[in-house]
C-alpha positions in Angstrom: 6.0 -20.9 -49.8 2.6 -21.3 -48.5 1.5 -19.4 -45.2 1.4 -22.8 -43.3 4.5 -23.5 -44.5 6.3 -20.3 -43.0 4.6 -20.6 -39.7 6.2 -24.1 -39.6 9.9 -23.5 -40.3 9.6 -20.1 -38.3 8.8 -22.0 -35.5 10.6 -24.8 -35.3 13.7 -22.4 -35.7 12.5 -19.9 -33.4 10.4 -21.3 -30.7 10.6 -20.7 -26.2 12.2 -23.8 -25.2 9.4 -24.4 -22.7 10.1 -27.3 -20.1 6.8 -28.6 -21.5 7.3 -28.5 -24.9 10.7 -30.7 -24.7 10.8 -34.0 -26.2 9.7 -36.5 -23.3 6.6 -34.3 -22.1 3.8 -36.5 -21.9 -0.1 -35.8 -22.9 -0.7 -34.9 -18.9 2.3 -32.5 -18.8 0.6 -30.6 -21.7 -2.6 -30.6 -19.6 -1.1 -29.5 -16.9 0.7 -26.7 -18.4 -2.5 -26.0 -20.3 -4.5 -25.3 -17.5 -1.6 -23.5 -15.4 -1.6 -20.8 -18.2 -4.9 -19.7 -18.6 -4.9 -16.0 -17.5 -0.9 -16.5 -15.9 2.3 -15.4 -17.9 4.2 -18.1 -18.4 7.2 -16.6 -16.3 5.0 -17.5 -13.6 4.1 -20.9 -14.6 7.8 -22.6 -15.4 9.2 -23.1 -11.9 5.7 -24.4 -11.2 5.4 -26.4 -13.6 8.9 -28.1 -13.1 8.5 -28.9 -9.7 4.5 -30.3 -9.8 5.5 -32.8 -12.6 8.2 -33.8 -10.0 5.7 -34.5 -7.6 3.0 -36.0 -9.7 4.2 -37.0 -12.6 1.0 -39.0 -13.6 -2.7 -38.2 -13.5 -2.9 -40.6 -10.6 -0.2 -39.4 -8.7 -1.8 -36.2 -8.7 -5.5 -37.7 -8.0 -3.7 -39.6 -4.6 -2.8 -36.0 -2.9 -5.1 -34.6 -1.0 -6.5 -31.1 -2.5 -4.6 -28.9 0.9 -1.6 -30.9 -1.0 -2.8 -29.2 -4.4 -3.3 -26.1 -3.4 -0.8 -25.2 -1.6 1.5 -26.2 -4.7 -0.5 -24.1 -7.1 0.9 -21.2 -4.6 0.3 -17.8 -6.4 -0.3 -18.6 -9.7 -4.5 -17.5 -9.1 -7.2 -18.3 -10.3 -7.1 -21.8 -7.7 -10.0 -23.2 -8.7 -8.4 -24.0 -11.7 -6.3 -26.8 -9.2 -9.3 -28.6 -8.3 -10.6 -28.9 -11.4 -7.9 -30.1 -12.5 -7.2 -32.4 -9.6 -10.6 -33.4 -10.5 -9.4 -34.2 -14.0 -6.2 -36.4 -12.9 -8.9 -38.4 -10.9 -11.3 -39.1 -13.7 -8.2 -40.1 -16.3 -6.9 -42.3 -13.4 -10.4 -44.1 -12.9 -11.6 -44.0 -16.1 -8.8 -43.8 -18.7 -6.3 -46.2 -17.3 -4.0 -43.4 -16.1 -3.6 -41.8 -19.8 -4.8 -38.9 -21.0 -7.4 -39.2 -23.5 -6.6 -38.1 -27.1 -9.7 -37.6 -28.8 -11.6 -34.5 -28.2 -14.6 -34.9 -26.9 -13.2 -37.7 -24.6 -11.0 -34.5 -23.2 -14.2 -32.2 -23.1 -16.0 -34.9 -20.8 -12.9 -34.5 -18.3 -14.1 -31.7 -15.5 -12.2 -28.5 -16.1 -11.3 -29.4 -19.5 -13.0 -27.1 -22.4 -12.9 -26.9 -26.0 -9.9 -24.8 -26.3 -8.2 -27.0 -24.1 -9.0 -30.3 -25.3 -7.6 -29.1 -28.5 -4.6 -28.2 -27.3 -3.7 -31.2 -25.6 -4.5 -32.9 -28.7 -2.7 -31.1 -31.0 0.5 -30.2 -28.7 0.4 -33.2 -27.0 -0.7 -36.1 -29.8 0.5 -34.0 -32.1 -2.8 -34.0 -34.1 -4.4 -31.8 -36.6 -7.2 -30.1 -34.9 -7.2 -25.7 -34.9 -6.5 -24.2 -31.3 -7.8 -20.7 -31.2 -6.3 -18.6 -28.0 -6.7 -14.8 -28.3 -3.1 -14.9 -29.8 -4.3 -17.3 -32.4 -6.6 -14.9 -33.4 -5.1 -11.8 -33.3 -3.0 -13.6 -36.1 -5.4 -14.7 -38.3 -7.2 -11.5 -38.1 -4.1 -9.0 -39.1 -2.8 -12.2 -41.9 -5.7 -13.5 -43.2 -8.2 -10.5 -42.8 -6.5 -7.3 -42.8 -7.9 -6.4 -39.2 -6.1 -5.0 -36.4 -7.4 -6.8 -33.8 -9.7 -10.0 -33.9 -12.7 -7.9 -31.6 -15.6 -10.3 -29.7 -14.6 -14.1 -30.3 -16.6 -15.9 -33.2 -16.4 -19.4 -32.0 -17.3 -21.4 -35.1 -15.6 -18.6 -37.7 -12.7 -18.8 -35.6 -12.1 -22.2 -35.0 -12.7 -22.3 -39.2 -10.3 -19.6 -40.3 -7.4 -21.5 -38.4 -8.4 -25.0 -40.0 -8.0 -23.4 -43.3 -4.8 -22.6 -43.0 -3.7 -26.2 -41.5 -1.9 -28.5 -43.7 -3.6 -31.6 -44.0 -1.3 -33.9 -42.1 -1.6 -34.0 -38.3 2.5 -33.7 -37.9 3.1 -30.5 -39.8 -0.9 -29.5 -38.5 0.2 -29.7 -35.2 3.2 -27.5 -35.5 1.5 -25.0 -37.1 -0.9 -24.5 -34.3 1.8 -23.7 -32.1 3.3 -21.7 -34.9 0.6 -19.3 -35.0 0.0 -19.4 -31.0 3.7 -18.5 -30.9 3.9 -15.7 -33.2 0.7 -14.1 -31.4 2.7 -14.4 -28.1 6.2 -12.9 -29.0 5.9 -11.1 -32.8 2.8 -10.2 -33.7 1.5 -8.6 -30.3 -1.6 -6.6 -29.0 0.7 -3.5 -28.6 4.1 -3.5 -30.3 4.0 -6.0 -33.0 7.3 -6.8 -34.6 6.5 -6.9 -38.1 9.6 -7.0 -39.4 10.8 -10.1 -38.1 6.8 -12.1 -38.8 7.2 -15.0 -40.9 4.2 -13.7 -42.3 4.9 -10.2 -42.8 4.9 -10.2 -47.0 1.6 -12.6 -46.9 0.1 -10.3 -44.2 -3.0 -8.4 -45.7 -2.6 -5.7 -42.3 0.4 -4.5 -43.3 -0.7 -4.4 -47.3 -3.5 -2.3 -45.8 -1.1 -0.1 -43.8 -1.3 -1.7 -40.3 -4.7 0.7 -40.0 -5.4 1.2 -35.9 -8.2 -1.3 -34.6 -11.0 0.5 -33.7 -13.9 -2.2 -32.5 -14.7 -3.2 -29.2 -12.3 -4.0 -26.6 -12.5 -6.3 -23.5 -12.2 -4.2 -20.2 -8.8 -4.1 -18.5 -8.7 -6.4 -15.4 -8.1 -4.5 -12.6 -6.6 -6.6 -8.9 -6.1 -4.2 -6.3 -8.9 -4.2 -4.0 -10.9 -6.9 -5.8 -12.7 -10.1 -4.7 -9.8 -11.8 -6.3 -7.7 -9.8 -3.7 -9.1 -10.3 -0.8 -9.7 -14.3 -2.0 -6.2 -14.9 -2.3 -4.8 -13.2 0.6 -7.6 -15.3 3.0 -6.2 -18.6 0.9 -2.6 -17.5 1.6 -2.8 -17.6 5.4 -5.1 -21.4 4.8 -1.7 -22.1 3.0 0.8 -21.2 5.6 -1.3 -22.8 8.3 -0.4 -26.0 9.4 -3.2 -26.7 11.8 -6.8 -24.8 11.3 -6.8 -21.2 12.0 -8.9 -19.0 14.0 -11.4 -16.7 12.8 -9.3 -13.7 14.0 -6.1 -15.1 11.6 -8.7 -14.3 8.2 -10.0 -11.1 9.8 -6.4 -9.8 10.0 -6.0 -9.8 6.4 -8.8 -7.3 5.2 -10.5 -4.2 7.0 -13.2 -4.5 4.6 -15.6 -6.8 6.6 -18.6 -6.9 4.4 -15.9 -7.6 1.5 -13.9 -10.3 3.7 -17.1 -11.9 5.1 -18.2 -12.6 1.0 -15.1 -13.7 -0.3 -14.8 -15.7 2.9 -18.0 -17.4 1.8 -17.7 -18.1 -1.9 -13.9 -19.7 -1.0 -16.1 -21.9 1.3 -18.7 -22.8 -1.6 -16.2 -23.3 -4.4 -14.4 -25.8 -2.3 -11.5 -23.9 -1.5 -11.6 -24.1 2.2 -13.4 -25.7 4.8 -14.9 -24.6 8.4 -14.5 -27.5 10.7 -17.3 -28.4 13.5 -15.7 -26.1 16.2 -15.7 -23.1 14.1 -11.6 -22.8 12.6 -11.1 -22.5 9.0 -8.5 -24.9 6.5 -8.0 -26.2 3.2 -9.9 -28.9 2.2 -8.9 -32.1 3.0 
């Protein structure tokens, strides 16, 4: 059985059941839940998810609330600029698309917020087309299966994207849920830290373990640290903006961080990404 082919029944017997991967998710529930996941654990993005495709089921359901609407539902799931863009997104589908989500790919690309990886993942998991997706899971696959490697290192965008199209199949059905296949096992088998070899599909194709599963020694990407960051101090100024439900006084924001060099600059680039808004007599709020 070819590689392809193990990924496939693997996952189709083994797969989350995700709210957005059930049968009935539409295109725009895939791009929602595509851009709710970058850099968030899905734990965190479920009950999210759920209850914004109650709300705004449609692209122009979404593009009718008002951004304070938006980002007050995003609620802690970071990273908020991600909301506007893709508020941004359900506006331009709504005006420009007739209210559906565009299935080619560089159609998606066009749409603000929307980048190659993606624009391929709404394609392939939610038109079910063959296109590769490359997330670090992805490769961290490819690299231990097809290449021996512990780790995939710095991203090769065009090598990457090229090793994962080899191993499609050439039909865009079976293509499509081997993409998820391989994104799937990089999420819950093969792992950065405790891979689970002996349950991988691929564990008697895998040239990793025929090499010994030697350690990965290239470059790494710095650890992400939170406490006492910008991204802090950001999203503890947005969550009194949130709570508000009238425009708050300079004094609310101050209370939040002693820091005031630190609060005064994250205070300003919330203002310039859009985030909030200082009204003519001085209080700050969401934007409108």
């Amino acid at each position: 059985m070819s590689p392809a082919a193990l990924v496939h029944d693997w996952y189709l017997a083994n797969a989350r059941d995700l709210p957005w991967r059930r049968p009935g998710t539409t295109p725009w529930g895939v791009m929602v839940s595509e851009f709710m996941l970058q850099q968030t654990p899905v734990a965190r993005v479920e009950p999210v998810w759920l209850r914004w495709m109650a709300e705004w089921p449609t692209p122009s359901a979404l593009a009718a609330a008002s951004r304070a609407e938006v980002l007050r539902a995003w609620g802690k799931l970071g990273y908020p600029r991600r909301a506007l863009r893709l508020h941004a997104a359900a506006e331009a589908i709504a005006t420009q698309h007739g209210d559906v989500v565009p299935s080619d790919i560089d159609a998606l690309e066009a749409l603000p917020g929307v980048g190659s990886y993606t624009a391929r993942a709404v394609a392939a998991f939610g038109y079910g087309r063959r296109c590769p997706v490359v997330d670090t899971n992805v490769r961290r696959v490819v690299a231990r299966a097809v290449h021996g490697a512990g780790d995939a290192g710095p991203a090769r965008v065009k090598a990457d994207l090229a090793d994962v199209d080899a191993l499609l199949p050439p039909d865009d059905a079976t293509a499509a849920v081997v993409s998820i296949g391989l994104m799937e096992i990089g999420a819950v088998v093969c792992t950065a830290r405790a891979p689970r070899c002996g349950i991988c599909p691929l564990h008697a194709e895998c040239a990793w373990v025929a090499n010994g599963s030697p350690a990965y020694a290239g470059p790494r990407k710095p650890v992400q640290t939170y406490a006492g960051t910008d991204r802090q101090v950001r999203g503890r100024l947005l969550d009194v903006l949130r709570a508000a439900e009238a425009p708050v006084e300079r004094a609310a924001l101050d209370a939040v961080w002693d820091d005031a060099g630190q609060r005064d600059r994250c205070l300003l680039t919330l203002l310039d990404d859009g985030l909030a808004e200082q009204t003519d007599d001085g209080l700050f709020t969401l934007p409108a």
